[in-house]
C-alpha positions in Angstrom: 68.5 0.2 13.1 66.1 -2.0 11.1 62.7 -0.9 9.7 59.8 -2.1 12.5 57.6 -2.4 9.3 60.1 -4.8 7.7 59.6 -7.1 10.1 55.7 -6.5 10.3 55.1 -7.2 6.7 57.4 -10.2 7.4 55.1 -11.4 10.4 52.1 -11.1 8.3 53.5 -12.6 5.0 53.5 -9.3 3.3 55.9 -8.1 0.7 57.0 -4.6 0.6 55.7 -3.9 -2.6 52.1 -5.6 -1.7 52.4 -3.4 1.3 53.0 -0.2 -0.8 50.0 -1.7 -3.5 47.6 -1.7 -0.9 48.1 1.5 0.9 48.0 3.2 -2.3 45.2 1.5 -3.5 43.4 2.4 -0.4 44.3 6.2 -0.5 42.7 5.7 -4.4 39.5 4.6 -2.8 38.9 6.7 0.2 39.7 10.1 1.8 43.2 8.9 3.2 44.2 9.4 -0.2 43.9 13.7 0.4 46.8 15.9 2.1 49.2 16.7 -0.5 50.9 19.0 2.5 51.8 16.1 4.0 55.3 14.5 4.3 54.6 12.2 2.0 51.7 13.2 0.0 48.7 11.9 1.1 47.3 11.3 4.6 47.5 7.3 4.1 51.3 8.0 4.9 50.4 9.7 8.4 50.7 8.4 12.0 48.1 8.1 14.4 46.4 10.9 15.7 48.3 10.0 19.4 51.8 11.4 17.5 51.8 14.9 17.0 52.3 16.1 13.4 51.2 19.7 12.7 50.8 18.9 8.7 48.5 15.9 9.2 46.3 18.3 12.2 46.2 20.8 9.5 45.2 18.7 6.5 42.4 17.6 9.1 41.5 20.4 9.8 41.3 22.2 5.7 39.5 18.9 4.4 37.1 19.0 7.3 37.9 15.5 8.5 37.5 14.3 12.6 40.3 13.0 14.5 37.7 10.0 14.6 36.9 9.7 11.1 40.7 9.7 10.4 41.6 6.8 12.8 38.5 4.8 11.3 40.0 5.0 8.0 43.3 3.9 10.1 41.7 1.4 11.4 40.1 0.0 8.6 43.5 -0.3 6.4 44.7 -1.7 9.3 42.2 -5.1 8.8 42.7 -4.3 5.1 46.7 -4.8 5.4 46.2 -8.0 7.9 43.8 -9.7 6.0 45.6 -9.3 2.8 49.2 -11.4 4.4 49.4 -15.0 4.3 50.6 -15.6 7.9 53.5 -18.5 8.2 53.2 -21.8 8.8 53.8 -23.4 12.1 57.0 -24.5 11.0 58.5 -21.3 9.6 57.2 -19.4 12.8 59.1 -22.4 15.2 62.0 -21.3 13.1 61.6 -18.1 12.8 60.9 -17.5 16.7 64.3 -20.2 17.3 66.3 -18.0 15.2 65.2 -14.6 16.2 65.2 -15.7 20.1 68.5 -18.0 19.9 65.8 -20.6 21.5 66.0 -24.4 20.1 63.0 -24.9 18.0 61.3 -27.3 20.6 61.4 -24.2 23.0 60.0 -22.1 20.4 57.1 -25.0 19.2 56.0 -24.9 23.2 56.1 -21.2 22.9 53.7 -21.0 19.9 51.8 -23.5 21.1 51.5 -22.0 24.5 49.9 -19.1 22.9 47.7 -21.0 20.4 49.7 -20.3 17.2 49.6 -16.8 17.9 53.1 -15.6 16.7 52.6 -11.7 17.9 51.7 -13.0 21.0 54.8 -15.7 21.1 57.4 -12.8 20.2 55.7 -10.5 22.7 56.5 -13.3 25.6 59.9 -14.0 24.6 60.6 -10.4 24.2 59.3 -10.7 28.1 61.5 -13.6 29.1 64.8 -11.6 27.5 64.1 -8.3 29.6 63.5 -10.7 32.4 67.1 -12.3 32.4 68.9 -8.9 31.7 
């Protein structure tokens, strides 16, 4: 099964290694950076507070952090990671969308430009039409 955040960092024009530089780089610069009982060493690793995980509740709860302070740090590396991608040109997201889809790329151009350039939004539909004619 392929990596979801392969194709995320892909979407936003993110290398792996860019990904891995900021997250670290964040976790350097802010308390996401504490829980050395998580899974993977620091909280910046964790999932959101709506999975359970008993080793991220815990580091919450022995570094005195909120549930809300924690997903605002989320949050924020969130924008951090999406403003740090160079998103792809029209052309590579007509071909990217043809290819992934099996659509010709004048299909996929109407897509994207049904949905004002928005590529989330122009997989998000065609993932639509593809449940819709199984």
């Amino acid at each position: 099964k392929p990596c979801p955040i392969m194709g995320a960092l892909k979407e936003v024009g993110l290398t792996p290694q860019e990904f891995l530089d900021i997250k670290q780089k964040f976790a350097r610069e802010t308390r996401l950076g504490e829980g050395p009982a998580t899974c993977f060493g620091s909280l910046v690793w964790c999932c959101k507070t709506s999975k359970p995980c008993p080793l991220r509740d815990m580091t919450l709860h022995q570094i005195g952090m909120s549930e809300e302070e924690y997903m605002d740090l989320k949050q924020e590396l969130s924008e951090v990671i999406l403003s740090a991608g160079t998103p792809p040109t029209s052309n590579e997201a007509v071909f990217a969308l043809s290819q992934t889809f099996e659509i010709s790329e004048a299909e996929a151009e109407k897509v994207l430009a049904d949905c004002n350039n928005d590529l989330r939004m122009a997989v998000k539909l065609l993932k639509l039409k593809q449940l819709e004619e199984k």
